[in-house]
C-alpha positions in Angstrom: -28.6 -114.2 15.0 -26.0 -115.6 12.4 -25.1 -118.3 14.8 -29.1 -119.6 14.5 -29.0 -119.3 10.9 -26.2 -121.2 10.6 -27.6 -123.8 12.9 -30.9 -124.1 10.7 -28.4 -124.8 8.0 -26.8 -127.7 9.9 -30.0 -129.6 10.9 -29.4 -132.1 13.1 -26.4 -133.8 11.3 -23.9 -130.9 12.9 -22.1 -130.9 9.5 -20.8 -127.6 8.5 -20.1 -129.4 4.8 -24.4 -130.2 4.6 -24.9 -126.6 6.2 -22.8 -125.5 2.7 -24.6 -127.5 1.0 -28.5 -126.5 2.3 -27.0 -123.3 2.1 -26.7 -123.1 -1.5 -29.6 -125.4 -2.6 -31.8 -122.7 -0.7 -29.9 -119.8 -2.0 -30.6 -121.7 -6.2 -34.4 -121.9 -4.7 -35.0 -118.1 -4.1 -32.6 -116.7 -6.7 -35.4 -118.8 -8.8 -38.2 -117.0 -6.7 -36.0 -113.3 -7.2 -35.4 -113.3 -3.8 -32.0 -114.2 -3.5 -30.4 -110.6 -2.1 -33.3 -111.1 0.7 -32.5 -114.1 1.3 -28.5 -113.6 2.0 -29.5 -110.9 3.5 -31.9 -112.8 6.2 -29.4 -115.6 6.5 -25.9 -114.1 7.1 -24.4 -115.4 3.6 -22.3 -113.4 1.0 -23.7 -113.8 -2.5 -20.6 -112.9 -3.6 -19.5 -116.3 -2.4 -22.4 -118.3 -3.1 -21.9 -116.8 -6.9 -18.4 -118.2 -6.8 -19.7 -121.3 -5.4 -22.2 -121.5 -8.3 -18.9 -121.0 -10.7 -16.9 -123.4 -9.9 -19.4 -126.1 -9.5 -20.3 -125.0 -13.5 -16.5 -125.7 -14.1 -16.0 -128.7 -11.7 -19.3 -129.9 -13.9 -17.7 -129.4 -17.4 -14.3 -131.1 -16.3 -16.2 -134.4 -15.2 -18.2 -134.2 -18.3 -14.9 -133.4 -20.7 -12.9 -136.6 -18.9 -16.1 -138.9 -19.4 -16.6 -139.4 -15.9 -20.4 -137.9 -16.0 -23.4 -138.0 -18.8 -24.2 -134.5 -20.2 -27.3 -135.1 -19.2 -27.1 -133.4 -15.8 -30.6 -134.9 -14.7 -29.2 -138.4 -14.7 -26.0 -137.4 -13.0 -28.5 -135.7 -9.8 -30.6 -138.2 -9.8 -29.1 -139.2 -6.1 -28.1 -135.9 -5.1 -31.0 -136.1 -2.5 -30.1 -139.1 -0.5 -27.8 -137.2 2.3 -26.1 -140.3 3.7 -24.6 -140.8 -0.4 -23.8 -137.6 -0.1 -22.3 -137.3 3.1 -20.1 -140.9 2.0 -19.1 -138.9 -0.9 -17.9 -135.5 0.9 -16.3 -138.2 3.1 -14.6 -140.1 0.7 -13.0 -136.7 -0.9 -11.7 -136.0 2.5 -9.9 -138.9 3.2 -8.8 -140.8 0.4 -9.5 -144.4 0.7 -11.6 -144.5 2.9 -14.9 -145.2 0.4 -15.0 -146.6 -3.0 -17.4 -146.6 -5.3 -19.5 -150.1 -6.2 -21.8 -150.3 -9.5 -22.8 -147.1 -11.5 -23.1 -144.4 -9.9 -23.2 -141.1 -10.8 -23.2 -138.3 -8.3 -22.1 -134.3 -8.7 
């Protein structure tokens, strides 16, 4: 059963990094709904974890801000969040330095 949770996570792209990351983005969706301990519960995940998660994406957010490297207006930073191939180029690009660069003004978290 966690195995099939875990593959609902991973779509089609077979990326455990997206499955992380859809993993999350659903647990944000029904902690807004009050369903959050349900839905950890129905999908295998630790909300301890997922809280930690949530913590150090906060911190990782106010460092970015703090060095300049992001507006403080989180809406504008997101804006892109949604396109999965960025995404993907970005999670990429943190893996193996040099292997991506970044053209224009982006801005991504």
């Amino acid at each position: 059963l966690a195995g099939t949770a875990k593959s609902r996570f991973s779509a089609k792209d077979y990326s455990d990094h997206m499955a992380l990351v859809r993993a999350y983005e659903g647990w944000k969706d029904a902690e807004r709904e009050g369903s959050a301990y349900e839905y950890c519960w129905r999908n295998f995940l630790s909300a301890q974890t997922l809280q930690a998660i949530h913590s150090l994406r906060k911190q990782f957010s106010f460092i970015l801000k703090e060095a300049g490297l992001v507006d403080t207006d989180s809406s504008i930073n997101n804006k892109l969040s949604h396109n999965q191939s960025l995404v993907r180029a970005v999670i990429c690009s943190g893996l193996f330095p040099g292997i991506a660069s970044v053209v224009g003004d982006i801005h991504v978290i």
